[in-house]
N, C-alpha and C positions, 0 to 999 in steps of 0.2 A: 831766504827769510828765516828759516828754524822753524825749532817748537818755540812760536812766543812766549808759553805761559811758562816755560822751561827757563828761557833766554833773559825774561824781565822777572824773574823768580829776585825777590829783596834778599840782600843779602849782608844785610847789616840793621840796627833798629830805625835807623832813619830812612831809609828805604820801607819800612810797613808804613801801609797808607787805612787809615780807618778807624784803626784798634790806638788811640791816642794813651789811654786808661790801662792797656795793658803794656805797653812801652813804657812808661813811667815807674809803673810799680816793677817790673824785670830792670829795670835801666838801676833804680834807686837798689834794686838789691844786691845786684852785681858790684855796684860802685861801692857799699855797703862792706861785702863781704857776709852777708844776710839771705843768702839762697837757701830757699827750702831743699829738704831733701827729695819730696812726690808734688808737682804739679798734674792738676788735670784741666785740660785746655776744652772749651764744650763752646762749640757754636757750628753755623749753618758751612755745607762745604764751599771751599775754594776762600772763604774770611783768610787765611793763614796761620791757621794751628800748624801744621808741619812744615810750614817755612821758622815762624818762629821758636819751634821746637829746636831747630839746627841753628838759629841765631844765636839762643840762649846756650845748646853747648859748645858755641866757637867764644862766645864772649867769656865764659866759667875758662877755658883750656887758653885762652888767647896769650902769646909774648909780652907783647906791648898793645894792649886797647887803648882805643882813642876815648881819651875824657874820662878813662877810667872804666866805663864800662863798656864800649863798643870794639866788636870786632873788628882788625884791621885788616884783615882778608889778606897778608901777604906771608904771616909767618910762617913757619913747618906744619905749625898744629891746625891751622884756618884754613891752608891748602889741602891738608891732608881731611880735614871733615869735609868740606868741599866734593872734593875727589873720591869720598866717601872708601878712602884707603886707611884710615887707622880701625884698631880693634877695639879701641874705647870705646866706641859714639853706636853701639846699635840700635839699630833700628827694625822696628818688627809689625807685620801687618797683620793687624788681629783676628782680620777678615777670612785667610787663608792660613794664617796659623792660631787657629782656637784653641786647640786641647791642653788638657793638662801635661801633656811631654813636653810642649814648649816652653810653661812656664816653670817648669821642675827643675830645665835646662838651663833660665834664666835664674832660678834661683843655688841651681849649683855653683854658677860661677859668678853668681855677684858677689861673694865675699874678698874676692882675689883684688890686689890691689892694681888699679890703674898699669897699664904694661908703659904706655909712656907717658900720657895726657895728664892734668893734674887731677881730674875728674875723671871717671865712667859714669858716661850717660846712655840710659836705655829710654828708649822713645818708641811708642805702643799706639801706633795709629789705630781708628774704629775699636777702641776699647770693648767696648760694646757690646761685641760679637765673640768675646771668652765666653767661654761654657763656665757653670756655674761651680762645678772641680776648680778648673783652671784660675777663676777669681779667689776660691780659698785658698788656693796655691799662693798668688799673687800680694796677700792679703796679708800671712804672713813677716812676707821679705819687708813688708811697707811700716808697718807695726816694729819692726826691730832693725831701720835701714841703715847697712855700712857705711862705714865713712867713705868718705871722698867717693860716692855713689850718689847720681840725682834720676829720679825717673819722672819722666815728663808722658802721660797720658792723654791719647787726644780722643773728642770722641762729637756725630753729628746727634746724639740720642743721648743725653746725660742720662733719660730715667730709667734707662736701661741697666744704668750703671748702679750696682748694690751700694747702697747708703754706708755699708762698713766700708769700701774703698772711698767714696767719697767725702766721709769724715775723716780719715788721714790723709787728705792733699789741699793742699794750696787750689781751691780753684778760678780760673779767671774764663769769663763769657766772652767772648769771641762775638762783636753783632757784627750784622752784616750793613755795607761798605755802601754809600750814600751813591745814589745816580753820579752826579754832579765829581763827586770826586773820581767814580769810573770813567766817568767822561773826556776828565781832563786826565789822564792816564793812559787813555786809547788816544788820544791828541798827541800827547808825546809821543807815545808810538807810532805811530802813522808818520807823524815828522822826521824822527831816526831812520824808520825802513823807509821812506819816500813813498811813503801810499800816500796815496788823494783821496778825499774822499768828503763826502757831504756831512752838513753839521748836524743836517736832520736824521741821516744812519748812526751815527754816532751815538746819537739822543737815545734809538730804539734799542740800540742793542744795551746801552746801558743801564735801561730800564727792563729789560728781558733777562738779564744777568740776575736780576733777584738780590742785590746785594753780593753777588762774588765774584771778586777779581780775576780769579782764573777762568770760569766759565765766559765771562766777558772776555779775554784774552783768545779763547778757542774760539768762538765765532767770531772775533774779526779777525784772524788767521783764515778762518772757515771762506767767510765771506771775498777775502782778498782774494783768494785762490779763486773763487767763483767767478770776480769781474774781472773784465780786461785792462782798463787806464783805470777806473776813479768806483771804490765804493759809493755806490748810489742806493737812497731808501728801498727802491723799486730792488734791486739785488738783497739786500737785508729781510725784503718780505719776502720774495719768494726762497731765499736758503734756507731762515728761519720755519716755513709752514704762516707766516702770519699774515693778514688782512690789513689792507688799506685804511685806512680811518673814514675814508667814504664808505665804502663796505660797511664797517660796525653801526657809523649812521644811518646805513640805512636799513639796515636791518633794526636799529631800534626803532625808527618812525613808522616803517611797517606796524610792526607788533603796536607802538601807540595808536596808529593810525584805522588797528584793526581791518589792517588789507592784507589778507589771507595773500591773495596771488600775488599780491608783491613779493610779498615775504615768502614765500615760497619762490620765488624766482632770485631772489635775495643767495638764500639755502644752495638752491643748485650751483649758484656760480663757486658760494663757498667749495663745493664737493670738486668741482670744476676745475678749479686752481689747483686743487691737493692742500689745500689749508687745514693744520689740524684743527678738531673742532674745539680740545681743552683748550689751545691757544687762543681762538676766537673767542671763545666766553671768557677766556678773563680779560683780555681786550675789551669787551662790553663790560666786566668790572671795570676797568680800569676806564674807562669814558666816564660811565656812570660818577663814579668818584670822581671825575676832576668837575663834572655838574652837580654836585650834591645839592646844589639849593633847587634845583628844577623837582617838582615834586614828584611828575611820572618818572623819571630816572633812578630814584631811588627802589623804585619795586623793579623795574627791568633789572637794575642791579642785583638784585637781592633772588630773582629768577635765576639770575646767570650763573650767579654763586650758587644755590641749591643744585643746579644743575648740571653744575661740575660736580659735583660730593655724587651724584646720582649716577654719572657716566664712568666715572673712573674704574667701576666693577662689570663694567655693559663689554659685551663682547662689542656689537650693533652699536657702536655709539653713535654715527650719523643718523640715522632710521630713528634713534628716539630721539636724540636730537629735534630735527626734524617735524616730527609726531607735536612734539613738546612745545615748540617756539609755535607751532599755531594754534599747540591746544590754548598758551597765553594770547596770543591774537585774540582769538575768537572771545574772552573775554573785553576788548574794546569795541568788537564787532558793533554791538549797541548803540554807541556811541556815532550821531549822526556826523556824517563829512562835507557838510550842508554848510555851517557855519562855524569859522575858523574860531576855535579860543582857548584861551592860553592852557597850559600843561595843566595848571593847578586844578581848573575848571573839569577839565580832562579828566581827571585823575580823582575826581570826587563824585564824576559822573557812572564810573565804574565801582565806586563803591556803594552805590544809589544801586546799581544795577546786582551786584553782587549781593545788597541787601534784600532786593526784590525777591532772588532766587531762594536765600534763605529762609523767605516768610515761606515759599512754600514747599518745602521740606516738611515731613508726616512726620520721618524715626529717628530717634533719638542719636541712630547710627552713621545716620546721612547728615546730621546737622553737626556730628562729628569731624566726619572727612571733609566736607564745607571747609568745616572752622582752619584745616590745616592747610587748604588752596593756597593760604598768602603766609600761613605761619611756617611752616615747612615745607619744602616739596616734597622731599624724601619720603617723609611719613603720608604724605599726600596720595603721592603713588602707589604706595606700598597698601597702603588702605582701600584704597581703588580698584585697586587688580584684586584684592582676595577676597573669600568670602565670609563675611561679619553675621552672627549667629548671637541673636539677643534669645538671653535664655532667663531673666530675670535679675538673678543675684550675679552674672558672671557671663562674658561676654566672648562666645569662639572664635577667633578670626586665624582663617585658611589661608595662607599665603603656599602660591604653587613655584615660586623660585625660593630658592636656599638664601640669597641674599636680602630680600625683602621684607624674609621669616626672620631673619636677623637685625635690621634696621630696626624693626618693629619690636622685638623685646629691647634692644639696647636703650628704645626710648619705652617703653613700659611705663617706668612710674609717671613721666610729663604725661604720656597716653590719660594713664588714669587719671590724673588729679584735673586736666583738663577737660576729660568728660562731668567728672562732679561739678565743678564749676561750670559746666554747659547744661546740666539737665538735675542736678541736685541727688542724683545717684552715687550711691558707694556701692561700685560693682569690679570686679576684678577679672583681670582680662586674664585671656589662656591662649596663648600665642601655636598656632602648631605647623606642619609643613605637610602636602599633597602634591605627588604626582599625579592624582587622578581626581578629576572634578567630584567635589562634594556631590554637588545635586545633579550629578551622572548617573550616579549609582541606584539602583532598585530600592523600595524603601523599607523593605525588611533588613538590609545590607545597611542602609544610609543611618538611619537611628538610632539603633546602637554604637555605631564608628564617632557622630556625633556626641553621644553622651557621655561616649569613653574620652575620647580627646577636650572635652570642656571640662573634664576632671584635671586628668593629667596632658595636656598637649601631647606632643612628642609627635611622629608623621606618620604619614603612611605612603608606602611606595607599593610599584606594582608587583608580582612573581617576579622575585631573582634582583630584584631592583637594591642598589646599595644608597 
């Protein structure tokens, strides 16, 4: 079988599938005689920035193109890019070659003419990832570029890329590649290699793919090798890490239904399987979304997504996971299971209930964290766990992980302007980080530590502690 995503690599412009807008405009300039001298190609991996990188320089060097602009793949110079045997076409990856030696290297010998091709093309995958030398290096050669030289810059981070390289290039976005058309691309494939396989695997992985054709190409390579006769859904979840679509439903009706034990028996099977859990919650995005008009769905959704942003830095991500999907339950908990009725009703009885809780709230501090239960979870959290110190004009809050301490100044200003508008105060937060419990400490010890960090924040850690 191969490397598929090697094997079905496009190897001419009518072969890219997706990218219609950037075929046309390279198609027109080639036929043209109108190529730029620096393109920088910016979109999500696996789109085909570096396949059409090598497109554009076999169709610039090509014998005879077809139509004027397309490469015909057979002549000396199309083989030879191909085979990645001539000296004209290099290619350099920015990731492992950063520094400014590299680019010093490239700009000594860019002035030398073509050895055979009618072009020298340099192609600089993950641009990105040059050091900031190495881009004034680069910067240079771009600003005063020789002739019969094209450099073609690819990159998954454009705003990485210094604004002075990005005003000397041609740049064209790269989006990423519709289900629907991965789909019917895995369909041909499967057909040419003689795999079997179900229309509903096919669906998943195409939609798992994210918009990129190559990564879709690796998992159904993946997946073939896993099953014996016929790619089946049931093979696609368990190589991928993902859940059943029963599964995700029923862990949302749990949580709507405010049935702890369910959902908790829901959870375990998740762990059970080995299912990742990022994959699960965005599966419960991705449900959510195709019911957008159900109204409880749209807050499950809107959990699940916070709660990816929350996990992604967790060591522990099943255990808060976990913690998490029933500390959401237990907000339906209220909600009697007595009498069936619709989501909407559902879903307004909880905020009945939610407003209850609000009425009795005393500090100004507590009706804070309330307020962020359904606006954020993040800040939710983060608020939750530390310890909030109303001090009149100016507001301490302790956070005892480094990350939470961080979430929470990032959002600072929302912080503040949302408490003014919650309590009519102009009070200014002072974020700071503890290893050691504030209201641990003795209160000759606690008082001054207090009054010093609502000045200037900054933490405190134990003897020896970094």
């Amino acid at each position: 079988m191969g490397t598929l995503y090697l094997k079905y690599r496009p190897k001419n412009f009518e072969e890219i599938l997706g990218q219609d807008h950037v075929k046309l405009l390279l198609s027109n300039a080639v036929k043209s005689g109108k190529v730029s001298h620096s393109y920088l190609f910016s979109g999500p991996r696996g789109t085909g920035k570096t396949s059409v990188a090598r497109i554009l320089a076999k169709s610039v060097n090509c014998d005879h193109p077809v139509d004027g602009y397309d490469p015909c793949n057979v002549c000396d110079s199309c083989v030879e890019i191909d085979m990645g045997r001539t000296l004209d076409v290099i290619e350099m990856d920015a990731a492992s070659n950063r520094g400014i030696d590299e680019i010093r290297s490239i700009r000594d010998r860019v002035f030398y003419m073509p050895s055979k091709l009618k072009y020298k093309v340099y192609i600089i995958d993950e641009v990105h990832m040059l050091t900031r030398e190495a881009f004034n290096a680069l910067l240079k050669t771009l600003e005063e570029p020789p002739e019969k030289t094209i450099f073609i810059l690819a990159t998954t981070e454009i705003q990485k890329v210094p604004e002075t390289i990005i005003s000397r290039c041609q740049v064209l976005e790269f989006r990423r590649i519709s289900p629907n058309i991965i789909r019917s691309k895995l369909e041909d494939v499967c057909k040419t290699e003689n795999i079997e396989y179900e229309v509903a695997a096919l669906d998943h992985i195409s939609k798992e793919a994210a918009g990129g054709m190559r990564d879709a190409l690796s998992m159904l390579e993946e997946i073939a090798r896993f099953s014996n006769e016929k790619i089946t859904l049931a093979d696609t979840f368990s190589v991928l890490g993902d859940s059943p679509i029963e599964t995700v439903e029923s862990y949302v009706t749990s949580i709507l239904d405010g049935n702890v034990d369910a959902l908790i028996h829901v959870v375990d099977s998740i762990k059970n399987q080995g299912t990742d859990v990022m994959n699960f919650l965005r599966s419960v995005v991705e449900y959510s979304s195709d019911r957008i008009k159900d109204d409880g769905l749209i807050s499950i959704g809107k959990f699940a997504g916070d709660l990816v942003q929350i996990l992604r830095y967790e060591e522990k991500q099943f255990d808060l996971f976990k913690v998490m999907s029933a500390f959401e339950a237990l907000k339906y908990k209220k909600i009697s299971s007595e009498n069936v009725r619709p989501l909407a009703d559902q879903v307004r009885q909880v905020e009945k209930v939610d407003q209850e809780i609000k009425t009795d709230i005393k500090t100004d501090v507590e009706r804070l964290i309330q307020l962020y239960a359904k606006k954020d979870l993040s800040v939710y959290v983060a608020l939750s766990e530390a310890d909030l110190k109303d001090m009149g004009d100016r507001i301490l809050v302790v956070s005892y992980t480094l990350l939470q301490n961080e979430i929470l100044k990032e959002k600072d200003k929302m912080i503040t302007d949302d408490f003014k508008s919650l309590t009519s105060r102009d009070v200014k937060f002072v974020f700071a980080y503890s290893k050691i419990p504030i209201d641990s400490m003795n209160d000759k010890l606690r008082d001054p530590i207090i009054k010093m960090l609502s000045l200037f924040g900054g933490k405190i850690l134990p003897e020896g502690g970094e």
